[in-house]
C-alpha positions in Angstrom: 0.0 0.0 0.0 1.4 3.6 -0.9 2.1 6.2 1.5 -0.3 9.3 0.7 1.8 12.2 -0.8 1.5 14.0 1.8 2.9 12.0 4.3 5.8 11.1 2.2 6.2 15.0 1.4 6.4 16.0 5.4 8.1 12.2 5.5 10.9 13.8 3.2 11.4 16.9 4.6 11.9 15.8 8.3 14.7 13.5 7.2 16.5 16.2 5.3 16.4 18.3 8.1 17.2 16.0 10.8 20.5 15.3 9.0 21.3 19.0 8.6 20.1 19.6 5.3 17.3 22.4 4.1 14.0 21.0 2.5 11.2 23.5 1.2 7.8 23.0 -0.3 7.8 24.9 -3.3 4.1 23.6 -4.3 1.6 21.7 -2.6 -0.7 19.1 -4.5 -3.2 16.8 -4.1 -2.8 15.6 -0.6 -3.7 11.7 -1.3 -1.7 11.0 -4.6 -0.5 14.1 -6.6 3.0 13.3 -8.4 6.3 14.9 -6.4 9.1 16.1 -7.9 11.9 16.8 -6.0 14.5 19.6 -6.9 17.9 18.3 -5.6 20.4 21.4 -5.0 24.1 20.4 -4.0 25.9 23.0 -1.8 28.3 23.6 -5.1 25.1 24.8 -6.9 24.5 22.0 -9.2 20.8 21.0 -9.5 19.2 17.5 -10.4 15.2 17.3 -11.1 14.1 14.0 -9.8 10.5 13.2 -10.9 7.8 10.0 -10.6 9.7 6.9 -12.4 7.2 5.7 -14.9 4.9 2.8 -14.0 6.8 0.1 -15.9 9.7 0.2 -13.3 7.0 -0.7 -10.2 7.0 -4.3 -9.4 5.1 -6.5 -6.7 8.0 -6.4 -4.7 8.1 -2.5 -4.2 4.9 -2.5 -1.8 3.8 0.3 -4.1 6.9 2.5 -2.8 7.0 5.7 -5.0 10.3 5.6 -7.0 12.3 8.7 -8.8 14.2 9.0 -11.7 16.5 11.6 -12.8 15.4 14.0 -15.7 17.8 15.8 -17.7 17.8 19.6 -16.9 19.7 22.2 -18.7 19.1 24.8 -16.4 16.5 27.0 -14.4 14.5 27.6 -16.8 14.5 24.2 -18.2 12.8 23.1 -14.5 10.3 25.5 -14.8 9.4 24.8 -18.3 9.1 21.2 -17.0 6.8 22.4 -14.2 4.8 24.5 -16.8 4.3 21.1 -18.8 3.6 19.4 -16.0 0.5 21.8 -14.8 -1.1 21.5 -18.2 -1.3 18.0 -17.9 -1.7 17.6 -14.6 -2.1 20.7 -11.8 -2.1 18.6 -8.6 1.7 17.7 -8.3 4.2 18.5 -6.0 7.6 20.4 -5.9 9.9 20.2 -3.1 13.3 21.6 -3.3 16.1 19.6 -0.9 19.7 20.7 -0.3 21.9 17.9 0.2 25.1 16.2 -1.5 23.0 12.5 -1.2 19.8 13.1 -2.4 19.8 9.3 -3.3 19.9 8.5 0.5 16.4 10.0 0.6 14.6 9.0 -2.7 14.0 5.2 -3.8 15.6 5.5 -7.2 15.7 3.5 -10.6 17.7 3.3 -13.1 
């Protein structure tokens, strides 16, 4: 059974702070499954858009765990092009924006 996105969201953020990172909700979405994207910032300034991995990678093994894959970003605008996409299809998503050298350590990853 998956976790609402809200509870993963708040789930998120308390880790990142609790190891001595910074975690802000950029955009609140639906509470009980809107899609997250996380915006990874390292403390060098590099940035790394992780959104929803694509149904194909869930298995029956996953217990429905949400999992993230990496998009390709070019820059800041490129992210909020992405976002801007994103709303036309779909306006109830998420944006949270971490700062941490692991990001890895906190999202279930594929691929």
């Amino acid at each position: 059974m998956r976790i609402t996105s809200e509870l993963f969201v708040a789930q998120l953020t308390r880790r990142i702070f609790k190891d001595g990172g910074f975690a802000a909700i950029l955009r609140k979405g639906a509470e009980a499954a809107g899609a997250i994207f996380v915006v990874a910032r390292a403390r060098d300034g590099a940035v790394t858009l992780y959104g929803p991995a694509p149904q194909s990678f869930a298995s029956d093994e996953d217990g429905g765990e949400r999992r993230f894959l990496a998009e390709p970003i070019a820059d800041e605008a490129a992210i909020e092009a992405r976002f801007a996409r994103e709303a036309r299809f779909d306006p109830d998503f998420w944006v949270i924006e971490i700062e941490t050298e692991r990001a890895g350590d906190y999202l279930p990853l594929v691929g």
